[in-house]
N, C-alpha and C positions, 0 to 999 in steps of 0.2 A: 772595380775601378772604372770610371767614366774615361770613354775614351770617344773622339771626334775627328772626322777627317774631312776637307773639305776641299777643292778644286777650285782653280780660275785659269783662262784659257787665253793662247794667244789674240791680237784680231787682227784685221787686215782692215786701212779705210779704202771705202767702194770709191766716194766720190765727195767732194769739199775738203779735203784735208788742203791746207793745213789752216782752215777759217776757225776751229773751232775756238781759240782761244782769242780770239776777235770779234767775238757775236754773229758768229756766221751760222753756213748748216750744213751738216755732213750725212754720208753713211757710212754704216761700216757694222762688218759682219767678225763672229768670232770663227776663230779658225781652231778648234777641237785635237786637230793632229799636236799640237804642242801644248804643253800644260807646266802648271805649278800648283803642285801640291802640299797640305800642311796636315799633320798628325798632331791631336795634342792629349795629355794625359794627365790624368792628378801626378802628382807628385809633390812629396814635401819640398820641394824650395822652385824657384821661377829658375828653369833652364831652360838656354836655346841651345840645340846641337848645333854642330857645325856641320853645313855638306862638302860637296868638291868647291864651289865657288868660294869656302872661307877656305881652305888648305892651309896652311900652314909650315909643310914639309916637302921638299921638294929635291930630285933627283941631281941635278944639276942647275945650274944658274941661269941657263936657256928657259927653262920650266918657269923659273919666278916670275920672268920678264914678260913670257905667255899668258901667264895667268895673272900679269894687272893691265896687260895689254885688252884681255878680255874682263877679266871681270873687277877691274878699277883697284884699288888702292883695299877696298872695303868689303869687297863679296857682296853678297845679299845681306851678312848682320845687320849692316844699318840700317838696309829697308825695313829689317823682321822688327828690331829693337824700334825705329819708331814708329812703326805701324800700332806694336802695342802701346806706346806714349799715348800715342794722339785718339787710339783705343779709350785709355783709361781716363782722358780730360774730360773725350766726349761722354763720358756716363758720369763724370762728378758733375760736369757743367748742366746735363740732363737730371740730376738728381737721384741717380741711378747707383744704390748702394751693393758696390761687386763682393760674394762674399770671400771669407778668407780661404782662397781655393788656389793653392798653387798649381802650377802645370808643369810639364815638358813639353818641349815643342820640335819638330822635325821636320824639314822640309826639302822636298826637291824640284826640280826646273826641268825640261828639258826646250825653255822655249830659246831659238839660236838666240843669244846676245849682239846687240849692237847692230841688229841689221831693221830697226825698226817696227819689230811687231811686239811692243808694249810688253818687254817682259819681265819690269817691274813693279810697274802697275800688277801683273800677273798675281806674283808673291804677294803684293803687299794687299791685295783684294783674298784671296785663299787665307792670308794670317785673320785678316776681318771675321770674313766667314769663320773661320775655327774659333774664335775668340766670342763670337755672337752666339753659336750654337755651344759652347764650353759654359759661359754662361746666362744663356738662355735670354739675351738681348735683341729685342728687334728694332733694328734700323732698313727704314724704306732705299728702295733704289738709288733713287734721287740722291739723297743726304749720304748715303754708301759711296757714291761716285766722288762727290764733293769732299770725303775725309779724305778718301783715296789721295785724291787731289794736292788736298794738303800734307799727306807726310810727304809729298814729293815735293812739292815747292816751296814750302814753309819749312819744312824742318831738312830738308837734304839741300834744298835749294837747285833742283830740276826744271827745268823751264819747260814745261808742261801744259797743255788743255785738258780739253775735260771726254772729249771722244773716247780716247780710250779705255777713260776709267766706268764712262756711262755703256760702254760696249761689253764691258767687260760684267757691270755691275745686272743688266739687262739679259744678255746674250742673245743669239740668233741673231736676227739682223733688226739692226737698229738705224731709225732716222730722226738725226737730232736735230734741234732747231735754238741757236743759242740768242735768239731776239733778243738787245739792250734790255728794253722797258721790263720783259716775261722776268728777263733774267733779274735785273734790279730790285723788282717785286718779289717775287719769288724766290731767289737764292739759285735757282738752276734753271736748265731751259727744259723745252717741251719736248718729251722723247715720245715716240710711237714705233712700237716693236710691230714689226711685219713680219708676214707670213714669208720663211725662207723658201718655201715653195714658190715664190713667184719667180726665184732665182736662175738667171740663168746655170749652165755647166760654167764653172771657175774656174781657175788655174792659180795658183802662186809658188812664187819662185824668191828662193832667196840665194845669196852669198853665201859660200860657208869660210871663206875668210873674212877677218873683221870688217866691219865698215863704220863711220862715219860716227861719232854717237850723237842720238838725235838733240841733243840738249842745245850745241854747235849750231845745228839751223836755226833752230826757233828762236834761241838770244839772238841771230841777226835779224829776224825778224822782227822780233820784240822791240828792237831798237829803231828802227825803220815805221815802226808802224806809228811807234810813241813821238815819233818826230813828225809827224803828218807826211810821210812819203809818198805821194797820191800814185804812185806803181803800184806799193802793197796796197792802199785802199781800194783801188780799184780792180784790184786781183781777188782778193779778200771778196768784195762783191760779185765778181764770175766765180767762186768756188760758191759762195754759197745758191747762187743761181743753178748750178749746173747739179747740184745735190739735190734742190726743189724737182728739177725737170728732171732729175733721175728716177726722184721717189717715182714720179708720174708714169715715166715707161716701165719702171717693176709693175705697176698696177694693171696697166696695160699690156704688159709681157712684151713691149717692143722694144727687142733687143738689140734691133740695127742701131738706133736710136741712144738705147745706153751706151753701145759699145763706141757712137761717136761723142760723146761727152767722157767717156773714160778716157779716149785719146784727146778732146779737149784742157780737161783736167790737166794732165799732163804736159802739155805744149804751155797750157799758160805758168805751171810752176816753171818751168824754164827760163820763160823769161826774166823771172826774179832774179836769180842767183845766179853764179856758176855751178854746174851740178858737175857729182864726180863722175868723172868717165864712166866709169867701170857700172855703174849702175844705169846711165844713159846708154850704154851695150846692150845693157839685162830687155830695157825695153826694146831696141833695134834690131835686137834679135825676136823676139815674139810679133813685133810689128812683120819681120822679113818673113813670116809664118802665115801674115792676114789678119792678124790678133789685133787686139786695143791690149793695152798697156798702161798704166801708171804707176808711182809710187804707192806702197802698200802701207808705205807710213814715212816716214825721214829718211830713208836713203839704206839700201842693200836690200831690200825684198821686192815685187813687183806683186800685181794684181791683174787679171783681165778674164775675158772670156773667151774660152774656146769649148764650144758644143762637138766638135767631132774628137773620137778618142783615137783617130788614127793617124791625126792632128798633133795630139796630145802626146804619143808614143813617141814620134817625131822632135817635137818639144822637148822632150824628159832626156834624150838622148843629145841632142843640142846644145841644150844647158849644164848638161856633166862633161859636154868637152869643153867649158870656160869655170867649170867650178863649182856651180850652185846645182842646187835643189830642188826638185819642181815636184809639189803635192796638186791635188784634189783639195781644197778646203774641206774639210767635217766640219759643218754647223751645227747640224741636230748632234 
């Protein structure tokens, strides 16, 4: 019996977000400690199991209410169901004859929901993978990223860039560059995977109650930008600035340097929007530590650097008396 399993990982963005779905340029690292995984098997007939995010049964009526509070109306089925869709167009539309090979498919998550670290992108990158390796399909990075893309926007209809699907599709740390013109021509932007080694010591922290879901920001954006808003355009152009002169201090290993464009970063999302409290805390408090801080992605995780672990201890303790989470990022 063929059997295949396959992985995709949280990520956190370092620096540009949220430019990338406006031809900007970002970084952004995967974050290893949280994952989605997919199992697939022959089988005579096309099955998806159900995990905890499809439930179905539930103790009392408080439970139900929790569980579309987190994980929506739909679970993960619809990311799995059209992941395989938009799977099987691209290899008719490739020319690409799949044979008559049924599967089961199984999957699990533990990346936290709704607090921005891409954890549907996660699954629905892991189903690709299982589905490429199941049967024996290769699809480059690049164009991995951009299907991704598509079952989220196209077919769920997510308001979505492409960061996290190129971070996700790459891994380690990644510095994108979503140039018009590249982009135009090419179909994707210019990605250059760097050495995580250059990396400073991380820190991220999330919410472990809900937050925000990131779709929410980006339609305001989306709207704002599509009407010529010269605040987003011109934010849009300091993220992607401040991503460029990031790459530049990883190279350099000057840390003082990134760590004041990560708190950059962050000051100028601000001015955008109104952001929720609760996660404008997340960074006030790593800030009252000495830290840089930003959004780690749309709202309930945070991101920065702190090199001391006694620092860090300090931190971890902090952050569990308001609620969240605070890891080490695993990249490698």
């Amino acid at each position: 019996m063929k059997i295949v399993e396959s992985a995709s990982y949280a990520r956190a963005g370092l620096l540009g977000n949220p430019s990338d779905g406006y031809y900007g340029k970002t970084i952004a690292v995967i974050v290893k400690n949280y994952s989605a995984k997919v199992v697939l098997y022959e089988w005579p007939e096309l099955e998806i199991m159900l995990s905890r995010q499809d439930r179905c049964q539930f103790n009392r009526i408080e439970e139900l209410v929790e569980d579309v509070q987190l994980n929506g109306l739909y679970g993960g089925l619809r990311l799995i169901k059209a992941a395989i869709k938009v799977f099987a167009e691209y290899c008719q539309n490739q020319g690409i004859k799949l044979p008559r090979q049924n599967f089961s498919l199984r999957y699990e998550t533990n990346v936290p929901r709704q607090v921005g670290m891409a954890g549907s992108s996660a699954i629905i990158t892991a189903v690709f993978r299982a589905m490429m390796r199941f049967y024996e399909v290769d699809i480059s990075r690049p164009e991995l990223a951009n299907l991704v893309l598509a079952v989220e926007t196209k077919e769920i209809g997510i308001a979505a860039g492409l960061q996290d699907r190129v971070c996700q599709a790459y891994e380690g740390l990644v510095y994108m560059d979503f140039n018009r013109p590249h982009f135009e021509a090419h179909g994707h932007g210019v990605y250059e995977a760097l050495d995580p080694a250059l990396l400073p010591p991380l820190f991220l922290a999330h919410q472990r109650d809900l937050s925000q879901i990131s779709g929410v920001y980006h339609s305001n954006l989306r709207e704002r930008w599509e009407r010529g808003d010269s605040e987003v355009r011109e934010a849009m152009e300091v993220f992607a600035r401040l991503a460029e002169e990031g790459r530049e201090s990883l190279l350099r290993r000057d840390y003082e340097t990134l760590a004041r464009l990560i708190d950059q970063n962050f000051n100028t999302r601000a001015t955008l929007v109104k952001l929720d409290p609760a996660n404008v805390k997340m960074v006030e408090l790593a800030r009252k530590y000495g830290l840089c801080a930003k959004y780690a992605g749309s709202g309930g995780s945070i991101v920065g650097i702190c090199q001391h672990d006694d620092v860090y201890d300090e931190l971890q303790q902090a952050f569990e008396d308001i609620g969240c989470t605070v890891v080490r990022p695993l990249i490698v």
